[in-house]
C-alpha positions in Angstrom: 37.0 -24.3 -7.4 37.1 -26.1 -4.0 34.0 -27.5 -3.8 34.3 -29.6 -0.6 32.1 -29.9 1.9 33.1 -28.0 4.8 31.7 -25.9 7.4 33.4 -22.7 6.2 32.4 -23.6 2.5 28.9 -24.0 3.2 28.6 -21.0 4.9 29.9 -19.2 1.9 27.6 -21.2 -0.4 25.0 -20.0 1.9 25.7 -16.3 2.0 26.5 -16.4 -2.1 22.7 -18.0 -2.2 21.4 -15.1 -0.7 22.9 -12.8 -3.3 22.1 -14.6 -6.0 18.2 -14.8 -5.0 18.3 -11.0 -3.9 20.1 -9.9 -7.3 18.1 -12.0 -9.6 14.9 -10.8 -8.0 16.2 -7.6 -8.5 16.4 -8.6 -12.1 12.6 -9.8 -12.3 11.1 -6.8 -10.3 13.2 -4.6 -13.3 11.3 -6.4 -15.8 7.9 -6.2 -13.7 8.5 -2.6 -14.1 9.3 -3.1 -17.7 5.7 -4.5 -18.2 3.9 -1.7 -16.6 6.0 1.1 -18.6 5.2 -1.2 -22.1 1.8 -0.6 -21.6 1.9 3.2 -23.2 4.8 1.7 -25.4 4.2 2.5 -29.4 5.1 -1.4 -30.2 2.5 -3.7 -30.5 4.7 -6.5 -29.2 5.3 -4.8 -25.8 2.0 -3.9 -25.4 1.0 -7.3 -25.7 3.5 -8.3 -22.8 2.3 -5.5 -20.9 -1.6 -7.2 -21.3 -0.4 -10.6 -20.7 0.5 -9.4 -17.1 -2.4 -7.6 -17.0 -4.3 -10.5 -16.4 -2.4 -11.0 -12.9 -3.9 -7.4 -11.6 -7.6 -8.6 -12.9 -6.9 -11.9 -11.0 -6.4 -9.5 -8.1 -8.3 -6.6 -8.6 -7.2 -3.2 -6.8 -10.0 -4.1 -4.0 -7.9 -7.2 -2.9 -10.7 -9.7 -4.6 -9.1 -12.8 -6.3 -10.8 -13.7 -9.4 -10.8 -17.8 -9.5 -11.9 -18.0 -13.6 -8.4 -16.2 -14.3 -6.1 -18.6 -12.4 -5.4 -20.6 -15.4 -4.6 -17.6 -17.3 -2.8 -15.9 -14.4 -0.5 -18.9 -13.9 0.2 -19.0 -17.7 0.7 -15.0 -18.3 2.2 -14.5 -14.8 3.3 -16.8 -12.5 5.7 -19.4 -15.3 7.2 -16.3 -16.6 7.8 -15.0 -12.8 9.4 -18.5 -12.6 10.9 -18.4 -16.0 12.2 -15.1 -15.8 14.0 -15.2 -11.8 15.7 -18.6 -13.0 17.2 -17.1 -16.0 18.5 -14.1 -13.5 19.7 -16.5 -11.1 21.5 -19.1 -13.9 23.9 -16.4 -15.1 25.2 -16.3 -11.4 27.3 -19.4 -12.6 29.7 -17.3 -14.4 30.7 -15.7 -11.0 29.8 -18.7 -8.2 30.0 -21.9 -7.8 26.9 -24.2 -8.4 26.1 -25.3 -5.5 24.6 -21.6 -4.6 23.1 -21.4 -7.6 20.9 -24.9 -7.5 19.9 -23.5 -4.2 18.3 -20.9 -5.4 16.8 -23.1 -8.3 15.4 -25.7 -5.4 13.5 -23.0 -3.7 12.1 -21.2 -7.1 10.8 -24.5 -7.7 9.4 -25.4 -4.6 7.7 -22.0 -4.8 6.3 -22.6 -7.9 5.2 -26.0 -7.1 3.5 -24.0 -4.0 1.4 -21.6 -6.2 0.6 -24.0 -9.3 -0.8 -26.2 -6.1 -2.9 -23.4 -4.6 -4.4 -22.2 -8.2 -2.1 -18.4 -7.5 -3.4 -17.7 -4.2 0.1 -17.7 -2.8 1.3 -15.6 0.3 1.7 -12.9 -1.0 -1.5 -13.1 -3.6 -5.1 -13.5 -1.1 -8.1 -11.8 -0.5 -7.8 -9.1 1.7 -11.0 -7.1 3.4 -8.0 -4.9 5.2 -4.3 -4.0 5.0 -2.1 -3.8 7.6 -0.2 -0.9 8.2 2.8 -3.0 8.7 3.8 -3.3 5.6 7.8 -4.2 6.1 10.8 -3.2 4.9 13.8 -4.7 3.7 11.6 -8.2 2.7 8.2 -7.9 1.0 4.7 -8.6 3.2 1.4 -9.6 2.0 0.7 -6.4 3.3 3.4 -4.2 1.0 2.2 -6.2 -1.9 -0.9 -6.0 -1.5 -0.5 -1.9 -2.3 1.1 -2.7 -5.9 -2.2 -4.3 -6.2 -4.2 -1.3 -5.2 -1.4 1.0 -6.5 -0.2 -0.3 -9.6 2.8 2.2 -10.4 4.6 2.0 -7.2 5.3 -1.3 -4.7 7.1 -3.1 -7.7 9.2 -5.0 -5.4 8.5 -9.0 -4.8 10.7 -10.4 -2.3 13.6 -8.9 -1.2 12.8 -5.1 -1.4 15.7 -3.9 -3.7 13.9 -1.9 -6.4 11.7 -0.1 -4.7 14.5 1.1 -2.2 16.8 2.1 -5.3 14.3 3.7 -7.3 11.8 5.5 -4.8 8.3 3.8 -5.6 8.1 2.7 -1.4 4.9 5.0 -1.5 2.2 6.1 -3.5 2.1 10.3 -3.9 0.0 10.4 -7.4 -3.8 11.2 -6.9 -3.7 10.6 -3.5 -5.6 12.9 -0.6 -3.7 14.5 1.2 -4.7 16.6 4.8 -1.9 19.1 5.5 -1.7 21.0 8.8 0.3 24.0 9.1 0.6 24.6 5.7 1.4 28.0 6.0 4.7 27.5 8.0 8.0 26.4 6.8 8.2 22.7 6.7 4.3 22.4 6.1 4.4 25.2 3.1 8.0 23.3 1.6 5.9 19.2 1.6 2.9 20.7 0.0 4.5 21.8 -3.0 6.4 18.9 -3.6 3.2 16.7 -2.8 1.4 18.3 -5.4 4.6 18.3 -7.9 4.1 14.8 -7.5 0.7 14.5 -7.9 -1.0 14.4 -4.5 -4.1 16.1 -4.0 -3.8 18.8 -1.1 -6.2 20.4 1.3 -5.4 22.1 4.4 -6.4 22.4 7.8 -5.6 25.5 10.5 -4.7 25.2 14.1 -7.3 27.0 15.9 -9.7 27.5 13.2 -10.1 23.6 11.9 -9.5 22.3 15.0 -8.0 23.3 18.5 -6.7 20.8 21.7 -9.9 18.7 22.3 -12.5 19.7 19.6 -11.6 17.9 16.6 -15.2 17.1 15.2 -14.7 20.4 13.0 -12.2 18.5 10.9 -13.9 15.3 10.7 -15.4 16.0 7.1 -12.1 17.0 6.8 -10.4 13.7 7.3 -13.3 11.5 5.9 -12.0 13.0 2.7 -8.4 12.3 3.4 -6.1 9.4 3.0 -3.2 10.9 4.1 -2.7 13.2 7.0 0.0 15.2 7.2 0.9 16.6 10.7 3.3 20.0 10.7 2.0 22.5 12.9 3.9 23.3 16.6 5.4 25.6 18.9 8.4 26.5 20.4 7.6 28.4 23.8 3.8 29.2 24.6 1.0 26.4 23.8 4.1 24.3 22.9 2.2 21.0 24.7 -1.3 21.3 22.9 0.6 22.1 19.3 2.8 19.2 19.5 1.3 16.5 21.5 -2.5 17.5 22.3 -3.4 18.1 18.7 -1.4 15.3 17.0 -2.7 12.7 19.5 -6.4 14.1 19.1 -6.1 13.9 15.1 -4.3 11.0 14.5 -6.5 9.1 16.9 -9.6 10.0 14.9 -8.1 9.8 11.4 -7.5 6.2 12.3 -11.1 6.1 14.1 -12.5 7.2 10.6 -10.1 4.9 8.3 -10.6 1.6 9.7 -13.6 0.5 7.4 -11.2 1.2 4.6 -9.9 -1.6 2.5 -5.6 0.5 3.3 -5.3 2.1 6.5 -4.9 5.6 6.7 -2.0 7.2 6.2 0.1 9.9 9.1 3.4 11.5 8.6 4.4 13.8 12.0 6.7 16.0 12.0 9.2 14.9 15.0 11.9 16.7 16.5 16.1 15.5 17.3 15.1 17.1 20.7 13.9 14.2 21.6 17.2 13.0 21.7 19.1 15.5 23.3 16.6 17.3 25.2 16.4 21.4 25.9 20.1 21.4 26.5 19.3 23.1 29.7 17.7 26.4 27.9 14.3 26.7 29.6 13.1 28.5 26.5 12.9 24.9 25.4 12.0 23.0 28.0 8.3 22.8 27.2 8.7 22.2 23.5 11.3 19.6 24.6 8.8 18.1 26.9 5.9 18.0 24.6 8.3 16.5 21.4 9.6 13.8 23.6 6.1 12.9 25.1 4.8 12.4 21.6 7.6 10.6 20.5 6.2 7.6 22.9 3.3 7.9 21.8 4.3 8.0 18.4 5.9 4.8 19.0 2.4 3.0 19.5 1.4 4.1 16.3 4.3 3.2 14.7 3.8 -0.3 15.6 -0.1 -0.7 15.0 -1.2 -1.9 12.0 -4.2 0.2 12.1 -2.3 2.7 10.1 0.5 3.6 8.5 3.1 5.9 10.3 5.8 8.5 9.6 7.5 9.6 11.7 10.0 12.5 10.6 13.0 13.7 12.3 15.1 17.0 11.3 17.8 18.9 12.7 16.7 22.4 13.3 15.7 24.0 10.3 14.3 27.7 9.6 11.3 28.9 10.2 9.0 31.3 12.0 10.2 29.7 14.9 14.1 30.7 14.3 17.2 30.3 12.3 18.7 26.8 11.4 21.5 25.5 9.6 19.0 23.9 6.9 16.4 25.4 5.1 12.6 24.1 5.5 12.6 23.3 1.3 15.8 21.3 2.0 14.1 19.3 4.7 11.4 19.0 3.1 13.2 17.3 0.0 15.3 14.9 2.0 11.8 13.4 4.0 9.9 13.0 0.8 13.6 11.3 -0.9 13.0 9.0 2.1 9.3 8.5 2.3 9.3 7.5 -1.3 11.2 4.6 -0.2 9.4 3.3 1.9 10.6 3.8 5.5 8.5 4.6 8.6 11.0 6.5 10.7 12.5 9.4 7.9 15.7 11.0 9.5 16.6 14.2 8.2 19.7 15.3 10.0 23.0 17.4 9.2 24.3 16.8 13.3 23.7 12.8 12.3 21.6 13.2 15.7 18.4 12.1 14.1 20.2 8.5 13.1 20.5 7.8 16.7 17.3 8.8 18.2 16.2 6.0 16.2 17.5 3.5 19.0 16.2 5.9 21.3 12.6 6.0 19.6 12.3 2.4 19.3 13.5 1.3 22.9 11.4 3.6 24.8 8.4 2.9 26.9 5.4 3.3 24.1 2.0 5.1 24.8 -1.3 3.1 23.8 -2.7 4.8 20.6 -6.5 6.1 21.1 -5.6 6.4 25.0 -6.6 9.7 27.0 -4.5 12.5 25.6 -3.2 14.5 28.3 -4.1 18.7 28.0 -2.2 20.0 31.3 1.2 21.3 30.1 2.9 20.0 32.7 2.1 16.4 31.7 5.0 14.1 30.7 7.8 15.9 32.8 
């Protein structure tokens, strides 16, 4: 084991100190998990664990309120067996590195420790909140994506680096959640609500032209107040194609945020995108409006995407059939693949079989972004 100090071997110490933090939170967020399934365990013994961390959740409550008389007891029943329990995980990695990685990771475990023993629990990740953000991360855990394991106690199990929740799909929260379905009677829209409500989620359903129409939206206000997730998946192909897909979602999303942001999460949109906005109406003017209208919301899909007034989907699939014409997927196939990838968490859910939806992604992010709750535009013409 060459353990001399060189440039090239402290890079590799470096990179193997990653891992061995990454993996061995891994290890601990397994275990979190662990604690919450021993709570309908038949042994005593795990039950008691499961109560033990059970004190951390009433020292932050599901409203976000910290609870200073349980920090002794949350730093005894929680935060030394965190500790305890991500040193172990990261000790064994000196049967496969050498130790300078692993005393690393040790260093910073204890510096964190030393950080939250010093601030009585009330760590970064651990604090009041009156309001989450919608941007919520990734690949590393927020205040904000933690925050929803406190509100949501059976998904967001993930503490630092987001491993587990990526691996095992509990990114988002489905169970007993309400959910506002548009254009639930068409493919895509009839395919989500059935595996929303296989998982739990609470649907209700709202009708282009009946429950709303382009710029009269107040009819599904009561609507929305009940809802705390909107799911957008009505269009059109040829006529009305700009007031289905950009009119309307602008107009609702902008008011479902309007309503939400008094509440303690923010409110909740997946949008049913298009790959057209990548490679346009291939010259078929059949298309050219629905092209038009996809690739205008796309920017100002962006806007939402980025604010963290809510929490934004946005889904991408390769033509798939529907009312609107034959395509080389089905709508229930689609439908699986975006909720595989919504449960884990990510914002932008490709759902491609032309791998076209993948690079709209660079696409969608680079373009010029419209300001969420600006003007929406009505004259079909608009964008081109």
């Amino acid at each position: 084991m060459d353990l001399t100090l060189t440039p090239l071997n402290f890079l590799l110490w470096a990179i193997e100190a990653g891992v061995v933090f990454v993996v061995s939170t891994l290890l601990f967020d397994i275990v979190h998990w662990l604690l919450h399934v021993w709570g309908r365990s038949k042994s005593p013994l795990l039950r008691r664990f499961a109560r033990w961390h059970w004190v951390h959740h009433a020292f932050l409550d599901r409203k976000m309120r910290v609870h200073t008389e349980l920090s002794r007891q949350n730093l005894v029943f929680h935060v030394l067996p965190e500790f305890a329990t991500g040193v172990a995980g990261t000790l064994l990695f000196l049967l496969v590195f050498p130790w300078p990685a692993v005393v690393w990771v040790i260093v910073v475990r204890i510096w964190m420790l030393w950080l939250t023993i010093k601030q009585e629990g009330v760590d970064g990740n651990h604090m009041a909140m009156h309001r989450i953000s919608g941007q919520q991360g990734l690949l590393w855990v927020s205040a904000s994506y933690h925050a929803m394991h406190h509100v949501h106690p059976n998904n967001f199990f993930s503490s630092f680096a987001n491993v587990f929740d990526l691996l095992f799909g509990t990114g988002a929260q489905i169970d007993g959640r309400r959910f506002l379905i548009t254009g639930a009677s068409g493919a895509f829209g009839t395919a989500i609500k059935k595996r929303i409500e296989r998982l739990g989620g609470i649907v209700e359903t709202a009708k282009s032209g009946v429950d709303f129409s382009a710029g009269d939206y107040e009819r599904m206000r009561e609507k929305l107040e009940r809802a705390d997730l909107l799911v957008l998946s009505h269009g059109a192909k040829t006529e009305g194609a700009w007031d289905a897909n950009y009119t309307t979602f602008a107009g609702l999303i902008d008011l479902f945020v309007e309503i939400g942001r008094t509440r303690l999460t923010p409110p909740e949109v997946w949008a049913l995108g298009s790959e057209v906005e990548l490679h346009g109406d291939f010259g078929m003017a059949e298309l050219r409006d629905y092209a038009v209208s996809k690739r205008a919301f796309a920017r100002r899909a962006l806007g939402y995407y980025r604010s963290p007034e809510l929490v934004y989907r946005h889904i991408v699939p390769s033509a798939f059939t529907s009312q609107m014409g034959k395509g080389p997927m089905s709508a229930d196939f689609a439908a699986a693949v975006a909720m595989f990838i919504i449960r884990r968490g990510f914002a932008y859910v490709p759902v491609t079989l032309t791998t076209l939806a993948f690079w709209n992604y660079f696409r969608f992010v680079r373009q010029t972004p419209e300001i969420p709750g600006a003007p929406v535009a009505i004259d079909s013409h608009a964008g081109r």
